[in-house]
C-alpha positions as CSV (number, residue, x, y, z in Angstrom):
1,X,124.0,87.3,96.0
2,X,123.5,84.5,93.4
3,X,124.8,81.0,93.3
4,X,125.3,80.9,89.7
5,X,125.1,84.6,87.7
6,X,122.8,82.8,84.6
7,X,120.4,82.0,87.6
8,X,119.9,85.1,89.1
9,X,116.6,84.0,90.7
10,X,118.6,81.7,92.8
11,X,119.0,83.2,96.2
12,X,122.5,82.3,97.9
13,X,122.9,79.6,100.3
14,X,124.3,81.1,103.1
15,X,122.1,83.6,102.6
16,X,119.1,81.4,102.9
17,X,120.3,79.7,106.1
18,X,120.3,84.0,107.6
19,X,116.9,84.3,107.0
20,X,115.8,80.6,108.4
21,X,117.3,81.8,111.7
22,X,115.2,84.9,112.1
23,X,111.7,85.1,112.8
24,X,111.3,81.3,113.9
25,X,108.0,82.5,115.3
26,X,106.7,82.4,112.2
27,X,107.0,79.1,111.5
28,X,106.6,78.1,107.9
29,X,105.6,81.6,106.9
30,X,109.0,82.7,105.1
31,X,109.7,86.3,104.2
32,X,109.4,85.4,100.9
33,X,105.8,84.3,101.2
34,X,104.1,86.4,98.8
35,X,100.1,86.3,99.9
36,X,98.1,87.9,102.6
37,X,98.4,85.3,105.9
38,X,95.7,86.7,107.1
39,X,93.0,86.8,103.7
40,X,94.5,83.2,103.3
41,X,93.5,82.0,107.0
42,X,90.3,83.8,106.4
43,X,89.0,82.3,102.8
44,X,90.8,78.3,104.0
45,X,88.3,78.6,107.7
46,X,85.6,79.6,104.1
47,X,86.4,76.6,102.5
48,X,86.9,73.9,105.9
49,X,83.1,75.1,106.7
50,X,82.0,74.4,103.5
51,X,83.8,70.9,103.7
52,X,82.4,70.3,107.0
53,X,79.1,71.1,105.6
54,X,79.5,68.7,102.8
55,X,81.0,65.8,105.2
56,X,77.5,66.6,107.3
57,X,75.1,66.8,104.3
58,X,76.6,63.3,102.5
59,X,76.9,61.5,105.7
60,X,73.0,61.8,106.4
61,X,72.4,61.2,102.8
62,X,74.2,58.2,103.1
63,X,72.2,57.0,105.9
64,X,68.6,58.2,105.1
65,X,68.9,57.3,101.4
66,X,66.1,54.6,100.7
67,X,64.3,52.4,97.3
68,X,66.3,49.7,95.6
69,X,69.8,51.5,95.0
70,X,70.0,52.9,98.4
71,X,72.5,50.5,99.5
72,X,74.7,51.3,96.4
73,X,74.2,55.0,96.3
74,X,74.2,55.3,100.1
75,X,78.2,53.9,99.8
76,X,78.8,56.7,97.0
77,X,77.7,58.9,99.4
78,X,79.3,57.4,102.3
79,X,82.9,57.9,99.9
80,X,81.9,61.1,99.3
81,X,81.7,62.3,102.8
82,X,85.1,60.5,103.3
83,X,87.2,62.4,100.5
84,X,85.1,65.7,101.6
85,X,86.6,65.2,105.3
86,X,90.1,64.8,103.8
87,X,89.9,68.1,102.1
88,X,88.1,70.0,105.4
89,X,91.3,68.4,107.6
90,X,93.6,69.8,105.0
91,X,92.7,72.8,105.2
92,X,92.5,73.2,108.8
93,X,96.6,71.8,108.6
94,X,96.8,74.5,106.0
95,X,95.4,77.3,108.5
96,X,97.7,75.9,111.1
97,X,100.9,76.0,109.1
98,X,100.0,79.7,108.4
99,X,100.1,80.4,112.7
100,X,96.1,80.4,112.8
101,X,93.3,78.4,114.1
102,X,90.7,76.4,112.5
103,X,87.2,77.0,113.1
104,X,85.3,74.2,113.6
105,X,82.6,75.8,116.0
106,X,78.7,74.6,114.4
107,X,78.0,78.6,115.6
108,X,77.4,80.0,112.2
109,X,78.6,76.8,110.2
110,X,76.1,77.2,108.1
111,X,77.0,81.5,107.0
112,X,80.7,80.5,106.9
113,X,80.0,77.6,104.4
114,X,79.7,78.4,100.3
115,X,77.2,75.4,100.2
116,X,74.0,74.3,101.6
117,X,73.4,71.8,104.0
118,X,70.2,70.5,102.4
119,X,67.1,68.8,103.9
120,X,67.4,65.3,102.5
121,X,64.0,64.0,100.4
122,X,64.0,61.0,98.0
123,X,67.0,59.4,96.5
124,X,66.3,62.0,93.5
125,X,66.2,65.2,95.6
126,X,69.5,64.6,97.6
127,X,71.4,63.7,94.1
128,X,69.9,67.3,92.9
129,X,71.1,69.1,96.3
130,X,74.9,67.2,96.3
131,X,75.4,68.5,92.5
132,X,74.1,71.7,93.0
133,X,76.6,72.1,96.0
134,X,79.7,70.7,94.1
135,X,78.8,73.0,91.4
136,X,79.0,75.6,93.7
137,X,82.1,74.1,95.1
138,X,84.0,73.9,92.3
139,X,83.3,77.8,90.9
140,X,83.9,78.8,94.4
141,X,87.7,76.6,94.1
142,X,88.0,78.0,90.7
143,X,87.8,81.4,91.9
144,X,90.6,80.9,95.4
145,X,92.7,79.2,92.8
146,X,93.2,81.7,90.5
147,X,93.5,84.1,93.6
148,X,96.3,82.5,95.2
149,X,97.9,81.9,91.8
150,X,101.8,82.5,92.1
151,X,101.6,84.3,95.6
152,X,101.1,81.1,97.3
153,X,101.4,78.2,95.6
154,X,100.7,75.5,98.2
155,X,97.4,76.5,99.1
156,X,97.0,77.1,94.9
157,X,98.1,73.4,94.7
158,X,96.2,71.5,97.8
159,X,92.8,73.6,96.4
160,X,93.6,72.5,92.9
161,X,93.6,68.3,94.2
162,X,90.3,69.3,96.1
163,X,89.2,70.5,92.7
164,X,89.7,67.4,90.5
165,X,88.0,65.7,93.5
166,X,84.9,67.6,93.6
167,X,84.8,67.6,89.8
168,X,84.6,63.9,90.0
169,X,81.6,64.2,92.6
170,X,80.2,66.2,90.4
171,X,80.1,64.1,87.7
172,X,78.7,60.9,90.1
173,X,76.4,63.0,91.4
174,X,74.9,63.9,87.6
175,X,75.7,60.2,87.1
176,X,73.3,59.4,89.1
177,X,70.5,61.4,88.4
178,X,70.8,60.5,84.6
179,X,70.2,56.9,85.7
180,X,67.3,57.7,88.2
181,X,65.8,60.3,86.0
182,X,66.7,58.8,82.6
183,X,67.5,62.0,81.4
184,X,70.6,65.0,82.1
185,X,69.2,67.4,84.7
186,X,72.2,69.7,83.0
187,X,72.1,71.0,79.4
């Protein structure tokens, strides 16, 4: 049943309202949700790790940075970590609209996480490891996004914002070593 017969896409009304009533269980998961719940929960607890793994490597960057642009690099970092918490809490609402948990335990943060925590150094050295793990971000977002493509676009579209944001880290980050190493670390 259609609504309009040159919209056939258009599902009718009152047939919409039916399908609401049923299955309230499942929340926000519709019938017409086209991904894998499951997979989905699995690869968003993926990408919260490796947010919470970013918010944990940024925030002691930000506090064990030294030399003369530690204060202002130590704040870039310090923003950093911010915007990398928003995306981890996302996720975890994401996981939670979808009727599963969030794992936040720190037992195997580390193996659930695409990126590196790192082991701080000089000013240089913790630029180098905060590129190398938004590089890694952004292939690994790159990859989800194109996976979830039409089948769920909500998830498609909340890892797409988290994308433009760790693109822009990315780009500080190199930034940043161009100005303490004079030269681009990429080619």
């Amino acid at each position: 049943m259609t609504t309009d017969p040159g919209n056939t896409f258009l599902t009718d009304v009152a047939m919409l309202r039916e399908r609401a009533r049923k299955s309230l269980d499942d929340g926000a998961v519709t019938p017409t949700y086209q991904g894998d719940v499951q997979k989905t929960i699995d690869l968003l607890q993926s990408v919260v790790a490796t947010e919470l793994v970013c918010v944990l490597r940024y925030t002691m960057h930000s506090i064990s940075v030294e030399g003369l642009a530690s204060e202002s690099v130590g704040a870039e970092f310090a923003q950093h970590a911010k915007e990398e918490r928003q995306h981890m809490l996302a996720a975890a609402e994401r996981i939670d609209q979808l009727g599963g948990i969030p794992n936040f335990n720190p037992e195997g943060l580390a193996s659930r996480s695409a990126t590196e925590y790192g082991n701080g150094g000089n000013l240089v050295e913790m630029v180098k490891q905060n590129l190398i793990a938004e590089r890694v971000v952004i292939e690994h977002y790159q990859e989800l996004i194109r996976y979830f493509g039409d089948h769920d676009p909500t998830t498609r579209i909340m890892l797409e914002g988290f994308l433009a944001e760790e693109e822009d880290h990315a780009t500080d980050m190199h930034d940043l070593l161009v100005a303490h190493e004079g030269k681009p670390f990429l080619s």
